[in-house]
C-alpha positions in Angstrom: -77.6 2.8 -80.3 -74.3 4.2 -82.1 -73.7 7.2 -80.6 -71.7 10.1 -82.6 -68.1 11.7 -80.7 -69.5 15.0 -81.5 -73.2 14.0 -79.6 -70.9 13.0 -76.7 -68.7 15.6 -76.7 -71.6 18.5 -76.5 -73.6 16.3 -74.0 -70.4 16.3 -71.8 -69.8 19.8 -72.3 -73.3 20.9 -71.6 -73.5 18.8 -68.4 -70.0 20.3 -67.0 -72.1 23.4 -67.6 -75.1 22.4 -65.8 -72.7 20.9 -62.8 -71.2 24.0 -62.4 -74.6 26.3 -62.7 -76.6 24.0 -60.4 -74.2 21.2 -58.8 -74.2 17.3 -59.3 -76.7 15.0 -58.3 -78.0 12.5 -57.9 -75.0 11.2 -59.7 -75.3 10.9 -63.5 -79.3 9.8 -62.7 -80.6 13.1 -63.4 -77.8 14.2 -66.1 -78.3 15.3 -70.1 -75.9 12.2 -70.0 -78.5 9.7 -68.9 -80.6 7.5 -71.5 -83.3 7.7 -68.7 -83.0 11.1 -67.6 -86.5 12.7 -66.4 -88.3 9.6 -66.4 -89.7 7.9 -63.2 -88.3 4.9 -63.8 -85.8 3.2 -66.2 -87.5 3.0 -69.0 -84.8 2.5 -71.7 -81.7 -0.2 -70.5 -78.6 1.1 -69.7 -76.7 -1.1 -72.5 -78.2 2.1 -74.8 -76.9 4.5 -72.9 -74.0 6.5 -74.3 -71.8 6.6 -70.7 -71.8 2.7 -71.0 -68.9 2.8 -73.6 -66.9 4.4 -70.5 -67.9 1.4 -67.8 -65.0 -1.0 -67.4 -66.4 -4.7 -69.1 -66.7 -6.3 -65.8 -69.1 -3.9 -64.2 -71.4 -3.4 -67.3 -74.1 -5.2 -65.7 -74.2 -3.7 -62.4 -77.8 -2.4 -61.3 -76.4 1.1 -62.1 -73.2 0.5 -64.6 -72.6 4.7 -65.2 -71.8 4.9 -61.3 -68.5 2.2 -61.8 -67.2 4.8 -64.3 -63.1 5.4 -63.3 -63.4 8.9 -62.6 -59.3 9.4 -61.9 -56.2 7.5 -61.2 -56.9 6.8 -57.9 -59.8 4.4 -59.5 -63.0 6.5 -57.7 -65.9 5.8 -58.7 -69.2 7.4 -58.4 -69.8 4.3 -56.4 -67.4 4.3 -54.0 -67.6 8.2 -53.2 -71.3 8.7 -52.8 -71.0 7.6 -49.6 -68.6 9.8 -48.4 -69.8 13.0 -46.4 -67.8 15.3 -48.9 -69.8 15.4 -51.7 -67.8 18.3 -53.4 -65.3 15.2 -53.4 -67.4 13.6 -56.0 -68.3 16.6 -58.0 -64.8 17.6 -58.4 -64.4 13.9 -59.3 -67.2 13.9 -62.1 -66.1 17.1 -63.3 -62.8 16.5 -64.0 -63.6 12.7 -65.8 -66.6 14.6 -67.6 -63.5 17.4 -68.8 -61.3 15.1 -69.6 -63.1 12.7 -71.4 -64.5 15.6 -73.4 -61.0 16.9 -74.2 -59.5 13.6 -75.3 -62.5 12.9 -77.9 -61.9 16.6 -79.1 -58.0 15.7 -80.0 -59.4 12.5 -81.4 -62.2 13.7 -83.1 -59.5 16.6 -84.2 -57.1 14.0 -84.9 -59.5 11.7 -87.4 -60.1 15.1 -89.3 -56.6 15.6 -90.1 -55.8 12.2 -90.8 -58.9 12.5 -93.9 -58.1 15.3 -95.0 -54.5 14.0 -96.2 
């Protein structure tokens, strides 16, 4: 499924939202984000969903590929902080890839508009 930058975008804004109304978890399982958000199992495979274009190639078939996401230059990964006892460590973490991401498709989506309308 071809997702639009503009679906993205407003899903990534309106899960910063919900992150900071009711806090993250469990990980992006139970996000607006998720192809199989609110379903009991995984229904729909992960090579639909729309955080798959942001998984590095070589982890695109992990079990969970959204939790091998680079969430900063430090290389942290939802799957090597949910461990950790400090799990406002990992929402700072999400929030700031999730702001971020959002902000650089705004300057490209931005960007692509300007370039058109030349």
């Amino acid at each position: 499924m071809a997702w639009d930058r503009r679906e993205i975008i407003g899903l990534l804004r309106l899960e910063i939202e919900n992150i900071r109304q009711r806090g993250f978890g469990p990980y992006f399982r139970d996000s607006v984000l998720c192809i199989n958000a609110g379903k009991t199992l995984r229904a729909d495979p992960c090579d639909q969903c729309l955080l798959l274009k942001f998984v590095p190639e070589e982890a695109r078939k992990e079990a969970v590929p959204c939790y091998h996401i680079l969430l900063n230059a430090a290389g942290e990964t939802v799957a090597s902080l949910r461990g950790q006892p400090a799990a406002k460590q990992l929402e700072a973490a999400v929030l700031g890839w999730m702001e971020a991401t959002a902000s650089r498709l705004e300057k490209e989506f931005d960007d692509d508009r300007v370039r058109k309308a030349r």
